[in-house]
Structures are given as C-alpha cells and as structure tokens.
C-alpha positions as CSV (number, residue, x, y, z in Angstrom):
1,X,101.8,121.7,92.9
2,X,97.9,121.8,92.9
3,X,95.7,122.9,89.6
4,X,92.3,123.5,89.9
5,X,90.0,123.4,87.1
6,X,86.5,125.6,87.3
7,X,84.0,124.5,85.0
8,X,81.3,126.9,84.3
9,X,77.8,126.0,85.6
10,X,78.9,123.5,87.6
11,X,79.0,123.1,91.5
12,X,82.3,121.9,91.7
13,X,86.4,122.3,90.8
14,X,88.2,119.0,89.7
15,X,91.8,120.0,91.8
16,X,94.8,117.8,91.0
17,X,97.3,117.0,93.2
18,X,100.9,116.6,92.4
19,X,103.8,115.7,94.6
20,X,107.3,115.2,93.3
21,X,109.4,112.6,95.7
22,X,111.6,110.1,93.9
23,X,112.5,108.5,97.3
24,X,109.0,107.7,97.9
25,X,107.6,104.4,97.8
26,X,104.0,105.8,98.5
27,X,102.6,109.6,98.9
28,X,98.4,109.8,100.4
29,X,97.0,113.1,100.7
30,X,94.2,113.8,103.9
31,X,92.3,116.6,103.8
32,X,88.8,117.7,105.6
33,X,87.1,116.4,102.6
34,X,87.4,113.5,103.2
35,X,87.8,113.6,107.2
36,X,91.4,113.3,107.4
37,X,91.7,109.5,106.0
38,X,94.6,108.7,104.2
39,X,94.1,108.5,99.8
40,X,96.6,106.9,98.0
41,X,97.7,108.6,95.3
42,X,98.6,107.3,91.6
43,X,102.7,107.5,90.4
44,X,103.7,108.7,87.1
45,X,106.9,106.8,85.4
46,X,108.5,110.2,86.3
47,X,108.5,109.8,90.2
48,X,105.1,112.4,90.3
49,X,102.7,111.2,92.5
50,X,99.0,112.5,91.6
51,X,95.4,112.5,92.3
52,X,92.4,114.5,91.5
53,X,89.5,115.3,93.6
54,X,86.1,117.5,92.7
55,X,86.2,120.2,95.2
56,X,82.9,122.2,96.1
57,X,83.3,125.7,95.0
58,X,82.9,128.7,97.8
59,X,84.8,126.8,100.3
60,X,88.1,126.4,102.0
61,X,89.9,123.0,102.8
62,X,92.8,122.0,104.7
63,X,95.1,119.5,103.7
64,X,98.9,117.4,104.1
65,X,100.4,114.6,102.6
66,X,101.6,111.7,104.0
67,X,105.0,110.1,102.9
68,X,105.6,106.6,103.2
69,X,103.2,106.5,106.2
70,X,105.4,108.8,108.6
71,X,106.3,111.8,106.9
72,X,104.0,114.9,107.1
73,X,104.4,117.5,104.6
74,X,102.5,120.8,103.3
75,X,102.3,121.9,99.8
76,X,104.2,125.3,99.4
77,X,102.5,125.9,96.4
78,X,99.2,125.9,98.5
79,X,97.0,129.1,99.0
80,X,97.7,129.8,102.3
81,X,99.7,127.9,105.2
82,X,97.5,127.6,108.5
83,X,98.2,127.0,111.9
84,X,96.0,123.4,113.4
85,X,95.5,122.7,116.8
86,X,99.3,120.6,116.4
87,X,101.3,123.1,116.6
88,X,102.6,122.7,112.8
89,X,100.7,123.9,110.1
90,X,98.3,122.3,107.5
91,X,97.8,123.8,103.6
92,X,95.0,125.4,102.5
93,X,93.5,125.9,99.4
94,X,90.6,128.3,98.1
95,X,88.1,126.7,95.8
C-alpha cells in the first residue's frame, strides 16, 4: 500500500511505503530516487514493513521491493505497472 500526503505550498509529497510479509526477515524498497540502492525499511510489531520518503511533486518514479535480498516484487496498489528494460515490470507512482 503507498499513501502520499500533499502539503499545500510545499515542493514535495511525504509517500509512505507499506509492505505486509510475515515471512520476511527484511523488506528494502529501490526506486529512481534514490538510483536504485537498496533502503531498508522499518517493521511494525504487526509484520508491516514501512518507510517514508518526500517525493518531488510533478514527477513520476519507478520503484520494487526487495525481499530478504532475493525477492523482487511490485506494489499492486501502485499507480501504474511499467515495463523496464528486464523484461518484468517495475511500479510506478504519480506524485
């Protein structure tokens, strides 16, 4: 699930992050705003894994998450699903 949070006069949308895996022992999230390097994300006591970025508004990014170091997902909740130059698909979200 993503929320994003617009706050008026300002350049850029806090977006939070939320991934629900119980199996997990560790969910990161890439995107292009931050070139693609892994960022951990924080666990609630109920399994939710979670992180909040400030997002500049009027763009577009692409981003996965990366389970336990090996697992590539997408967020279904996501704007969009794109094709990349993989042959998969990344998220995207509209800011």
């Amino acid at each position: 699930m993503v929320t994003k949070s617009y706050q008026e006069g300002k350049e850029t949308c806090v977006v939070t992050f939320y991934v629900r895996k119980d199996d997990a022992q560790s969910v990161e999230i890439v995107g292009e705003w931050n070139d693609w390097k892994p960022e951990a994300m924080k666990r609630k006591k109920d399994g939710t894994f979670w992180i909040s970025k400030h997002l500049k508004k009027g763009r577009s990014y692409r981003f996965k998450y990366l389970i336990d170091g090996h697992l590539w997902e997408n967020e279904m909740e996501a704007d969009q699903q794109v094709p990349n130059p993989f042959g998969t698909t990344d998220s995207l979200i509209n800011i």
